[in-house]
C-alpha positions as CSV (number, residue, x, y, z in Angstrom):
1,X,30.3,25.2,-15.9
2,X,27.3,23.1,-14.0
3,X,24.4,24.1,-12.7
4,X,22.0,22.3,-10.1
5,X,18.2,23.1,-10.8
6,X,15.8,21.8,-8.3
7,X,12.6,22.4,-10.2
8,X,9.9,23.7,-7.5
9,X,6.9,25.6,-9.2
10,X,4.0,23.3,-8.9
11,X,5.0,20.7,-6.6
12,X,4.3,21.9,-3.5
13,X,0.6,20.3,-3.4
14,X,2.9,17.3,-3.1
15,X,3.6,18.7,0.5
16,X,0.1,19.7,1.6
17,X,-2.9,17.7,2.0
18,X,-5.6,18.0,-0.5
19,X,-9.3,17.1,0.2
20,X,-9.0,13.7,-1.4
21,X,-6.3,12.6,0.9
22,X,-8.3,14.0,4.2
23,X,-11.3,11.9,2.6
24,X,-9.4,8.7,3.4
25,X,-7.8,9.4,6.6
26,X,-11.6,10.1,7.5
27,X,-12.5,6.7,5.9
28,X,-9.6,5.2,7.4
29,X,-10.7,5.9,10.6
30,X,-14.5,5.1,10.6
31,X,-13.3,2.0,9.5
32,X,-11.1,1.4,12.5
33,X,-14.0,2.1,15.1
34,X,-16.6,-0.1,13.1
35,X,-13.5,-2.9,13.3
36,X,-12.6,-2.2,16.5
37,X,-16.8,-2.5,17.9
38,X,-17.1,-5.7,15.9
39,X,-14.3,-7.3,17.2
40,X,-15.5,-7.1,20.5
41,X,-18.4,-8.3,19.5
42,X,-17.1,-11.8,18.2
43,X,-14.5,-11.8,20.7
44,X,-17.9,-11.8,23.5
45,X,-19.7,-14.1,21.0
46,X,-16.8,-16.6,20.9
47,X,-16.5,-16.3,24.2
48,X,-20.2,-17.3,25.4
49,X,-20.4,-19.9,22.5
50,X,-17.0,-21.8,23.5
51,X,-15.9,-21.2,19.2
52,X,-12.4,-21.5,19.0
53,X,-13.4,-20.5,15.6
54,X,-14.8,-17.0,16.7
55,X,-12.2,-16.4,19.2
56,X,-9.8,-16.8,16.3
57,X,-11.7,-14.8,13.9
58,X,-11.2,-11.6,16.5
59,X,-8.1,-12.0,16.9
60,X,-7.5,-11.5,13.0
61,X,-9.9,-8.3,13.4
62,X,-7.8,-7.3,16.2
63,X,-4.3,-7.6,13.5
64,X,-7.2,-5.8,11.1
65,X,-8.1,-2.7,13.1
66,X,-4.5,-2.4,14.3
67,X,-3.4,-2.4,10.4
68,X,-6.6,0.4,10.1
69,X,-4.9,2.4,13.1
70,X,-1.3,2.5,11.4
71,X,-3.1,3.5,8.0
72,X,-4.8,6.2,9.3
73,X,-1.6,7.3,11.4
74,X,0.7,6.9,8.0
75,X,-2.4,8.5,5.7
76,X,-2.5,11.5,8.6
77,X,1.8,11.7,8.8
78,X,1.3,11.4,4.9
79,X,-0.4,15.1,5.0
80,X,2.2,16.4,7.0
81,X,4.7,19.2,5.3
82,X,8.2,19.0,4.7
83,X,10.2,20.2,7.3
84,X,14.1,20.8,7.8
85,X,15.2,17.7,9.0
86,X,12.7,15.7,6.0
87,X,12.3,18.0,3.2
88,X,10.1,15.1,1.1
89,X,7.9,15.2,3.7
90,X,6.8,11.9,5.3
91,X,4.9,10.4,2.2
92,X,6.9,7.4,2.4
93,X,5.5,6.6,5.9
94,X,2.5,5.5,3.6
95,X,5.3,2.6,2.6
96,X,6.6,1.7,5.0
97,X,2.4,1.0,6.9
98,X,2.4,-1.1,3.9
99,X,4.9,-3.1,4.2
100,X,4.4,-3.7,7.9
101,X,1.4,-4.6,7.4
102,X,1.9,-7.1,4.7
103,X,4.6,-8.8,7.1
104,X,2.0,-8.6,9.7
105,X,-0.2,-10.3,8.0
106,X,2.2,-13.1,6.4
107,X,2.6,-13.7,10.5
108,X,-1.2,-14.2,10.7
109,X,-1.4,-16.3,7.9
110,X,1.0,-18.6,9.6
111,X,-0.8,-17.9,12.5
112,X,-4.3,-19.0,11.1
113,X,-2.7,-22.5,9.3
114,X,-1.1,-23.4,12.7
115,X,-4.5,-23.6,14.8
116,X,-6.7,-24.9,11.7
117,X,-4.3,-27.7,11.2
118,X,-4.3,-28.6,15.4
119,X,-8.1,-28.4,15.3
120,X,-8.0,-31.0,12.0
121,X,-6.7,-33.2,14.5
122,X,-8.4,-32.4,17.6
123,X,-12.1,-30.8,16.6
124,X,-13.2,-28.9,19.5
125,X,-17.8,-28.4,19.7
126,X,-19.2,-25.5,18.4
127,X,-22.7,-24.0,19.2
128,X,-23.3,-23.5,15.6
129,X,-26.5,-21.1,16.2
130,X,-24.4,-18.8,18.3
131,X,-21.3,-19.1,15.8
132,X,-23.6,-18.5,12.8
133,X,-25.5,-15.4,14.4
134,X,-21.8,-13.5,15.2
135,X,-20.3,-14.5,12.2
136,X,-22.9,-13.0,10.2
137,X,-22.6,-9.9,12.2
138,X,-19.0,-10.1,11.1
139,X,-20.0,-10.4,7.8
140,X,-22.1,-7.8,7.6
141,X,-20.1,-4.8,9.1
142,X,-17.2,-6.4,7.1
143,X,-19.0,-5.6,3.8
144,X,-19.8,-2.0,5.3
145,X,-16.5,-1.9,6.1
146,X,-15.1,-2.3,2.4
147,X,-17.8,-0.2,0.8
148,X,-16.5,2.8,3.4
149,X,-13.0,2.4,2.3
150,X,-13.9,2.4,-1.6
151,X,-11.8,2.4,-4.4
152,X,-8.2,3.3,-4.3
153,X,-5.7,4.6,-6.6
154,X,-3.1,1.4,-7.9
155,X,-0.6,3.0,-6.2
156,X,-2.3,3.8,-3.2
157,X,0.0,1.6,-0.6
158,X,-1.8,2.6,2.7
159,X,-5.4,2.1,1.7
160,X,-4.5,-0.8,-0.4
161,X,-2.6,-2.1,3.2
162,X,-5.8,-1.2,4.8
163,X,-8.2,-3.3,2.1
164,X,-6.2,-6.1,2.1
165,X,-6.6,-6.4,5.8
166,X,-10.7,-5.7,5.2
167,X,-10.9,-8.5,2.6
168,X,-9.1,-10.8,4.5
169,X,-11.0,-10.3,7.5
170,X,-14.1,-10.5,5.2
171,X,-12.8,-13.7,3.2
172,X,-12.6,-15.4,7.2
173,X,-16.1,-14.3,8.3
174,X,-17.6,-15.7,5.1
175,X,-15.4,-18.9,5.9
176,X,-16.5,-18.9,9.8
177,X,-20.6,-18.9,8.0
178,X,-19.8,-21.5,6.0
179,X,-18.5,-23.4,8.7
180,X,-21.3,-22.7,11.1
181,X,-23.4,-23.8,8.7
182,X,-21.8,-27.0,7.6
183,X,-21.4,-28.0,11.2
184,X,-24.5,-27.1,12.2
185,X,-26.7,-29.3,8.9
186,X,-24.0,-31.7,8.5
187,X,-21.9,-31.8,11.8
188,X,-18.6,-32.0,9.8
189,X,-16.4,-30.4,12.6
190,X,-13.7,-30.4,10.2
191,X,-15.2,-27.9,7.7
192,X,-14.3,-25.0,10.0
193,X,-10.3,-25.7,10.4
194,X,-10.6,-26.7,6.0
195,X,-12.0,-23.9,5.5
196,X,-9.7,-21.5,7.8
197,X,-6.5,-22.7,5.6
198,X,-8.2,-22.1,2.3
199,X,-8.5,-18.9,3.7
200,X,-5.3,-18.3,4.7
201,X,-4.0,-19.2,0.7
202,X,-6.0,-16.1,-0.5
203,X,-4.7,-14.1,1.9
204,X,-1.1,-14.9,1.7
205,X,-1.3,-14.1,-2.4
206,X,-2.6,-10.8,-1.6
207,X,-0.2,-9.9,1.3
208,X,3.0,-11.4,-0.7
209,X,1.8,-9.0,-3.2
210,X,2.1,-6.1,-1.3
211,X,5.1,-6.7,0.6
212,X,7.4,-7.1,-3.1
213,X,5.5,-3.7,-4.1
214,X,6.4,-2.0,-1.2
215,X,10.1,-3.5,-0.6
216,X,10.4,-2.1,-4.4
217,X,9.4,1.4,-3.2
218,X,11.8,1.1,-0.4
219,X,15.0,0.1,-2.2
220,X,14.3,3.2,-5.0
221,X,13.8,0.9,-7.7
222,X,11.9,2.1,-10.9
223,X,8.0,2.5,-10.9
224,X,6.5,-0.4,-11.9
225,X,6.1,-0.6,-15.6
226,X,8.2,2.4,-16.5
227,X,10.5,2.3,-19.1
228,X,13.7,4.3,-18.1
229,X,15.1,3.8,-21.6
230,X,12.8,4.8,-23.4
231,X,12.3,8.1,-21.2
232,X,16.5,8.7,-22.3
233,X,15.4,8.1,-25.7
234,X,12.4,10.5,-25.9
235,X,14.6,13.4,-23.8
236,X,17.9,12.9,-26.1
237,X,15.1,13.1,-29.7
238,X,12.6,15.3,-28.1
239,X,13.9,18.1,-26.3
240,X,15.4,21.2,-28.8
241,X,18.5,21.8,-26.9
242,X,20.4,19.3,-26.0
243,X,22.7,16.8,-27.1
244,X,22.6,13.9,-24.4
245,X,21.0,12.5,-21.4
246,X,22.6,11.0,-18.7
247,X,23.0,9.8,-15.4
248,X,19.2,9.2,-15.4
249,X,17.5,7.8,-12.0
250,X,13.8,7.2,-12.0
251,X,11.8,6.1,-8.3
252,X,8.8,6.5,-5.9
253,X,8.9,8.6,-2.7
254,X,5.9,7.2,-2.3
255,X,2.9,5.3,-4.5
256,X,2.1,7.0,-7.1
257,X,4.9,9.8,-6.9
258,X,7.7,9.4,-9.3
259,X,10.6,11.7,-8.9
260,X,13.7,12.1,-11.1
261,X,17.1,13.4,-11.6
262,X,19.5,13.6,-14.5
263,X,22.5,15.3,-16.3
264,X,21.2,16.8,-19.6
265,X,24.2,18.2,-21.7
266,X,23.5,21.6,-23.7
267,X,24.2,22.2,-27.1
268,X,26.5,25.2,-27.9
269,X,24.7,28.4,-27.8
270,X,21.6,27.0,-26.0
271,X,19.2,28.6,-23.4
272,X,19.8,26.9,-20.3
273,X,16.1,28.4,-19.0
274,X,14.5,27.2,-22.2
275,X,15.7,23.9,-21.9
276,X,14.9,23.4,-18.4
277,X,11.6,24.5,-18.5
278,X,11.3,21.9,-22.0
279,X,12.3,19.2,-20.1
280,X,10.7,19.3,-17.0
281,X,7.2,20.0,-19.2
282,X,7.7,16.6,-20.9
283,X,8.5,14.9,-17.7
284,X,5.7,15.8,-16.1
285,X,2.8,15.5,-18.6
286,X,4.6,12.7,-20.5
287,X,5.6,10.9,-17.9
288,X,4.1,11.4,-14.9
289,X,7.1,12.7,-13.1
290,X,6.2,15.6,-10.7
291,X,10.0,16.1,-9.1
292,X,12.9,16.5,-11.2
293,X,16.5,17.6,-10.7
294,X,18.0,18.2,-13.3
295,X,21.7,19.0,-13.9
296,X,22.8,20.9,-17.4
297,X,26.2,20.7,-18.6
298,X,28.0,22.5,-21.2
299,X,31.0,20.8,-21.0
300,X,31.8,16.7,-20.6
301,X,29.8,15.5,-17.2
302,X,32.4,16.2,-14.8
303,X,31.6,13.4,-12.1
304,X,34.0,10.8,-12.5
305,X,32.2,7.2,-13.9
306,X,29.0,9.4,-14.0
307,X,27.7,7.5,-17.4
308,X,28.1,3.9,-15.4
């Protein structure tokens, strides 16, 4: 005889937002206005000062407080409960606004190497007072920017998404004071489109980085650094009741949320509630796991192949 047991008790703050969570949806989106204000302002000062370099640099805030929007958006669909037609909620939209925006900003990247490497070849003037003034504006709001954001969980996709966009964004104001600065002691024209691609390599580490951690997440592969052997191993020696573990999938629904299912066969004579409530116990304070299904078995696993 099988039995399904979807174990519920204690996971449904997975489902509901918790004050942490509305914390960075908050943070999120004071970081998208403060973006959004200071991108206008270089876009203006870019503008009056004929710097391509400026004009360029809000045009990267622009990708910047768009990527703040969608985390706020995913972070605020994140919160949302489970309803009939998605009963895991929509966590994983927090994935998917990473991996977006790590494509997005492979695409600005390019972007960014494409115009630096035309102005190597044709340098354009800059009013370096103007530049310098704007940039350091840039700068500025920038750090404020990152400081608002904070710290964030490893497995925090969306605000690590939203931070990577920050530091990039930060990394090219930095680079556009440098250059102001250089072209404006020294008159080396080239310094700004040098600088813009050295840039560009930092950021594309970062974003490449996030967009094979989120893929990952997508395709329901295992947590990163989890060891789904050894988990069989501990179950089969450490749970009084049964005498195999099978079937055994580990993944994310979203960063930071592992869930599992399994076949766990029964030793003769054993309490079927016992043994649940053994296993899901060690899953969760062992191993982090907060969902489990877990399917016990009496009898030889009667899905076909189910041990492949």
């Amino acid at each position: 005889m099988t039995h399904d047991h979807a174990h519920h008790a204690g996971d449904h703050h997975d489902h509901h937002p918790h004050a942490p969570e509305a914390s960075r949806s908050r943070k999120l989106l004071f970081a998208f206005a403060l973006t959004s204000i200071t991108l206008f302002v270089e876009a203006v000062g870019g503008w009056i000062s004929g710097s391509l370099a400026l004009l360029a640099d809000a045009g990267h805030m622009l990708v910047d407080a768009s990527a703040l929007l969608f985390a706020w958006l995913g972070a605020w669909f994140a919160r949302k409960p489970a309803d009939a037609l998605r009963s895991f909620g929509y966590a994983r939209l927090e994935v998917l606004v990473g991996y977006t925006n790590a494509l997005t900003q492979l695409l600005l990247v390019a972007w960014i190497a494409y115009e630096a490497i035309s102005r190597l070849f044709e340098p354009a003037p800059i009013l370096s007072g103007t530049m310098l003034l704007v940039a350091c504006i840039g700068l500025l709001v920038n750090l404020v920017v990152l400081r608002v954001l904070g710290g964030h969980e490893h497995d925090d996709l969306n605000t690590a998404a939203a931070r990577l966009h920050v530091i990039g964004d930060l990394l090219g104001s930095l680079g556009a004071v440098t250059a102001a600065l250089v072209v404006r002691y020294l008159d080396w024209l080239w310094a700004d489109p040098a600088i813009s691609l050295l840039v560009s390599a930092l950021i594309l580490r970062s974003a490449w980085h996030l967009l094979r951690r989120s893929a990952h997440i997508l395709l329901e592969g295992v947590p990163e650094g989890f060891d789904v052997e050894a988990l069989n191993r501990r179950l089969e020696a450490g749970v009084e009741g049964i005498c195999g573990v099978h079937h055994l999938h580990v993944w994310q629904l979203a960063g930071g949320r592992r869930m599992a299912t399994l076949h766990a066969q029964l030793v003769d004579g054993s309490n079927t509630d016992a043994v649940l409530a053994r296993l899901q116990s060690l899953l969760r304070h062992e191993f982090g796991i907060s969902h489990a299904t877990i399917q016990v078995e009496s009898a030889a696993c009667p899905q076909a192949h189910c041990c492949d």
